[in-house]
C-alpha positions as CSV (number, residue, x, y, z in Angstrom):
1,X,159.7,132.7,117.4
2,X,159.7,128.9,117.9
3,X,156.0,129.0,116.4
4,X,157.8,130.0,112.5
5,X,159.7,126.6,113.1
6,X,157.4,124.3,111.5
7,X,158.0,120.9,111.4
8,X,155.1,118.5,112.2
9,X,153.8,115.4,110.4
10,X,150.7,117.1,110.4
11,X,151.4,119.8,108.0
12,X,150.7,117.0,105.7
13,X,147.2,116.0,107.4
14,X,145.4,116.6,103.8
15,X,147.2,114.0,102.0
16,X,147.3,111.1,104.4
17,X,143.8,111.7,105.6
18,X,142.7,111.8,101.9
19,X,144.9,108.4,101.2
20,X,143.1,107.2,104.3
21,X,140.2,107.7,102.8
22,X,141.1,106.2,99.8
23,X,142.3,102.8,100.8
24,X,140.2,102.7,103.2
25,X,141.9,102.1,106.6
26,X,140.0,102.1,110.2
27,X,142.6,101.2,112.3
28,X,146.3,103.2,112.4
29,X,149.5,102.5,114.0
30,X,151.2,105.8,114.8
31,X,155.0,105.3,115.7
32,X,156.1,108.9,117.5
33,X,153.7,111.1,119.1
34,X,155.7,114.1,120.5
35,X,152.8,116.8,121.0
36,X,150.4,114.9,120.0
37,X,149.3,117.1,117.0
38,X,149.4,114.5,114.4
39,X,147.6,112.0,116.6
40,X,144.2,114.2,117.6
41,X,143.4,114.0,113.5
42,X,144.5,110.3,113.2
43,X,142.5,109.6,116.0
44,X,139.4,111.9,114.9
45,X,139.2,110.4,111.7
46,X,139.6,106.8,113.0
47,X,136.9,107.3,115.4
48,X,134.7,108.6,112.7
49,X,135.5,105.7,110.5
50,X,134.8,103.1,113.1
51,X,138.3,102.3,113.4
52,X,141.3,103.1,116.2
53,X,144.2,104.6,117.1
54,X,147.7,102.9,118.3
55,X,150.1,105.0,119.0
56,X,153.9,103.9,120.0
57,X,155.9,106.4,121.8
58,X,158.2,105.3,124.6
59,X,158.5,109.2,126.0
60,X,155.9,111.7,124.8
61,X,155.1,114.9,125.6
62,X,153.0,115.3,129.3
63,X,150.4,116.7,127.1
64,X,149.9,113.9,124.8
65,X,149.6,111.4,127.6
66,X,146.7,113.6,129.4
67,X,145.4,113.6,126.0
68,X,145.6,110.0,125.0
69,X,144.3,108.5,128.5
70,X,140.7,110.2,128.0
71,X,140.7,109.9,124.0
72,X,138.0,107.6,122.4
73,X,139.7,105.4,120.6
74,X,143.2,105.8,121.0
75,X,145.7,103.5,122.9
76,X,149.1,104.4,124.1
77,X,151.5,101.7,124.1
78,X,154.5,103.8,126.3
79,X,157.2,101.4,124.1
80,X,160.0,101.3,121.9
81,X,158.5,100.3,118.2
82,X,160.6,97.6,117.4
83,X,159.4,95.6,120.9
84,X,155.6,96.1,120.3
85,X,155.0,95.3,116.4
86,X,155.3,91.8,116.0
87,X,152.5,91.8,119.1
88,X,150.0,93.8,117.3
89,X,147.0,92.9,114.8
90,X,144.8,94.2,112.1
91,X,146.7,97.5,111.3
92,X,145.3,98.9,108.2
93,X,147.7,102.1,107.9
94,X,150.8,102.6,109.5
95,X,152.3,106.4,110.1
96,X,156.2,106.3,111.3
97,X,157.6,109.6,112.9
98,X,159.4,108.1,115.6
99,X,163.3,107.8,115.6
100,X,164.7,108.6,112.3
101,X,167.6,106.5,111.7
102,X,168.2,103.6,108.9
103,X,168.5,100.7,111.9
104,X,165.2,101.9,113.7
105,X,163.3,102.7,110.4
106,X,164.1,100.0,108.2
107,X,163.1,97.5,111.0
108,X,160.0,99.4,111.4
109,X,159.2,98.9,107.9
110,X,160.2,95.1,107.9
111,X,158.3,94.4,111.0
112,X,155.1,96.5,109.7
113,X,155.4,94.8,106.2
114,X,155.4,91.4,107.9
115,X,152.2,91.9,109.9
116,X,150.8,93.2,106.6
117,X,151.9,90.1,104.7
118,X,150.7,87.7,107.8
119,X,147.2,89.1,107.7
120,X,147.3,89.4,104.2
121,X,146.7,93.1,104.1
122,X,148.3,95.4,101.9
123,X,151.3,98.1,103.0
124,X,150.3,101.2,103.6
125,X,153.1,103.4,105.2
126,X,153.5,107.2,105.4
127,X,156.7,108.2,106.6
128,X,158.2,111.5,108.3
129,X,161.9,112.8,107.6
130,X,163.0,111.2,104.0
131,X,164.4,114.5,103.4
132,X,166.9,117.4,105.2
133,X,168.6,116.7,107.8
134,X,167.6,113.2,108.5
135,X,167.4,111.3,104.6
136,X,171.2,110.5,104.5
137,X,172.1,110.9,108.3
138,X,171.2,109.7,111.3
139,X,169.7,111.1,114.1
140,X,169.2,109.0,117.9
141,X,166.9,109.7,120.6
142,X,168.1,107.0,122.7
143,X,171.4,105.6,120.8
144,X,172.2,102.6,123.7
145,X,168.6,101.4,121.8
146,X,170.7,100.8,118.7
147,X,172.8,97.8,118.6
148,X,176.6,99.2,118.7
149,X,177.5,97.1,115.1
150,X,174.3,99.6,113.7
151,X,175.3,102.5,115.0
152,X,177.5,105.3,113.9
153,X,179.7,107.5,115.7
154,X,177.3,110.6,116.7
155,X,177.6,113.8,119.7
156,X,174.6,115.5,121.2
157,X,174.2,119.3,120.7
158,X,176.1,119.6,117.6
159,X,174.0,120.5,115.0
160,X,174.2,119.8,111.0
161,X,174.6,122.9,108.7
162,X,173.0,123.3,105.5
163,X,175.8,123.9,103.1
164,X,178.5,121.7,105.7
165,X,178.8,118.4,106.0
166,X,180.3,117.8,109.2
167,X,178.7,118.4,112.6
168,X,178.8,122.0,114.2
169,X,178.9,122.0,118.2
170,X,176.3,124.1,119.9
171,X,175.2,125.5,116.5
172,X,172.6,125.0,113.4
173,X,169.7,122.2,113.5
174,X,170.2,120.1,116.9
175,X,168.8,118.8,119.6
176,X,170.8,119.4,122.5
177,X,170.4,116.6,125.3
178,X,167.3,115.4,123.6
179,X,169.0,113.5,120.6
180,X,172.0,113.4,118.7
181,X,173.6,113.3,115.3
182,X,175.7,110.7,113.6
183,X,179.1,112.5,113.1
184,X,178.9,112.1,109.4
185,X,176.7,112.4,106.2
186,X,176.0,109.4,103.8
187,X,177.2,106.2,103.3
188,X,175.9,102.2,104.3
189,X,173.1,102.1,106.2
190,X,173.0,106.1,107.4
191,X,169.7,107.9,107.4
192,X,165.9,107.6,107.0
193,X,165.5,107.9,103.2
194,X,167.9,105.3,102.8
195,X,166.4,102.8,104.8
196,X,163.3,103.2,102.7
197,X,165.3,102.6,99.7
198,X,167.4,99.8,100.7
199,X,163.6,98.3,102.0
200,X,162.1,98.7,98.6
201,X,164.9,97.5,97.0
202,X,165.4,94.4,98.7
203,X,161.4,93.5,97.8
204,X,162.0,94.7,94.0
205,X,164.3,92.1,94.3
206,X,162.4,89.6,94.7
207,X,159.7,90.5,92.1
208,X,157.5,92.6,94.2
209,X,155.5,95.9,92.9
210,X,155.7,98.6,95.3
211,X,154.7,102.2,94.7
212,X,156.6,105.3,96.4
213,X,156.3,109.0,96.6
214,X,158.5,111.2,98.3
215,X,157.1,114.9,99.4
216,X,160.1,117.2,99.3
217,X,158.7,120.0,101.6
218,X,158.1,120.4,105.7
219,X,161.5,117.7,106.3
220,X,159.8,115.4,103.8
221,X,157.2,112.7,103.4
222,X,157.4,109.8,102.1
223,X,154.4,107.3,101.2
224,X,155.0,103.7,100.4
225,X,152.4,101.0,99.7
226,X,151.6,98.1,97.7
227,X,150.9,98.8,93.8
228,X,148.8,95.6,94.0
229,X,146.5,96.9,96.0
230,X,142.6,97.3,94.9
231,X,143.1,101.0,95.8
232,X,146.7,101.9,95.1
233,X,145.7,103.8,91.7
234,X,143.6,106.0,93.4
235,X,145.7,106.8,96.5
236,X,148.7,106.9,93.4
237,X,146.9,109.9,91.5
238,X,146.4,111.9,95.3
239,X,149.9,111.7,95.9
240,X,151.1,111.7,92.8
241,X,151.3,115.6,91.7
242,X,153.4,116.1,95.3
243,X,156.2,113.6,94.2
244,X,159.8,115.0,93.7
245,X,157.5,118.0,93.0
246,X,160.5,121.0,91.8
247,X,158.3,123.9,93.5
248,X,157.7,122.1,96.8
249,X,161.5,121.4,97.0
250,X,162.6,125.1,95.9
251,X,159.9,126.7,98.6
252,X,161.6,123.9,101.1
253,X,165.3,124.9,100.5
254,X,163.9,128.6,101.1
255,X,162.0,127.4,104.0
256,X,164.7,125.0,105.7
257,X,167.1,128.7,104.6
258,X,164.5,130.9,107.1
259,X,164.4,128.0,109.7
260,X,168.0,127.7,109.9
261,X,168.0,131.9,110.5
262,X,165.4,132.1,113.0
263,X,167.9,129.5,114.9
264,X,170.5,131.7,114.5
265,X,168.6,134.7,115.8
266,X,167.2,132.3,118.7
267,X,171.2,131.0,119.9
268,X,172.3,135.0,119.9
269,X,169.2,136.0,122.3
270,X,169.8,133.1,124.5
């Protein structure tokens, strides 16, 4: 049944290929591989555009690696994001699927947004998991990564409910040994979306136009780039019939209802 759980970025390959297109971008930073599913179009279209692939995952699947070492195109960098960014160049696009919680994301986005700014490049960043479970929680792959003063009190293999919001052992959307949950919901500095937030805020602040679009469907996408940029109207009328869209986020509640059934049907069997 684990083939009715979708949940990959590239259930949204349409619209960031097609805002791809529109800005322009050759070369792509992807942050979080897994499978590798997401990458093979990123790197297809790259390729085709004359352009590269990068993508950061300190522990992919076997698959992806077999994949990535004979790919034209693409280069692996087998790191954790926040040591490799600063160390990179002429990223057009970045794509960020990689550990979704506020300290990890929000640095992401700080360190992307700086290359942008030294290069003089606009931001272009499309973002996995600004919705349910991970927009107002964290989650941690690796939580001794996370400096302790940034990191909330979280358990592996206890999962988070949709209509509770406090951490259920051994049950609902988890991880097991692979990552874990912070123990509670909202709050400072606690989850994805709100790291995007608190980013954009902070450069409202200071007088800066930025343009955002939130997808409320497949665990969410979000879409953040400069309003300045020569190409921003047209990438904004691609995404724009997508954001906060009410039918997207009904089908997703009755999605995300399914999802969290077929795990219920998959714990009883095992």
């Amino acid at each position: 049944m684990s083939n009715l759980l979708i949940h990959s970025m590239a259930e949204f390959s349409d619209l960031i290929l097609g805002s791809l297109r529109l800005s322009g971008a050759r070369n792509i930073v992807e942050i979080g591989a897994e499978f590798g599913g997401m990458s093979q179009l990123l790197a297809d279209y790259a390729v085709a555009s004359d352009g590269c692939l990068i993508s950061i995952d300190p522990a992919p699947r076997a698959e992806f690696v077999a994949w990535a070492n004979s790919a034209p195109g693409v280069t692996h960098l087998p790191a954790a994001s926040l040591d490799v960014i600063d160390k990179l160049q002429d990223v057009d696009a970045w794509v960020i699927d990689g550990d979704h919680n506020y300290y990890t994301v929000l640095n992401e986005l700080k360190a992307a947004d700086a290359l942008c700014r030294r290069e003089a490049k606009p931001l272009l960043a499309f973002l996995h998991d600004v919705s349910w479970p991970t927009a107002r929680r964290d989650m941690y792959y690796a939580p001794d990564r996370i400096p302790a003063e940034h990191r909330h009190p979280h358990t592996f293999n206890a999962g988070t409910m949709l209509d509770r919001a406090e951490l259920v052992p051994g049950q609902g959307f988890r991880g097991g040994n692979d990552w874990a949950m912070a123990n509670h919901i909202g709050g400072p500095r606690n989850g994805v979306l709100t790291a995007v937030e608190d980013f954009i805020d902070a450069e409202r602040a200071k007088g800066r136009e930025l343009a955002w679009a939130h997808v409320p469907a497949v665990f969410g996408l979000g879409i953040l780039f400069d309003a300045t940029a020569p190409w921003s109207g047209d990438v904004a009328l691609h995404v724009a019939p997508f954001h906060n869209n009410a039918l997207l986020a009904a089908m997703e509640r009755n999605r995300l209802r399914n999802y969290m059934k077929v795990i219920e049907w998959q714990d009883r069997a095992a």
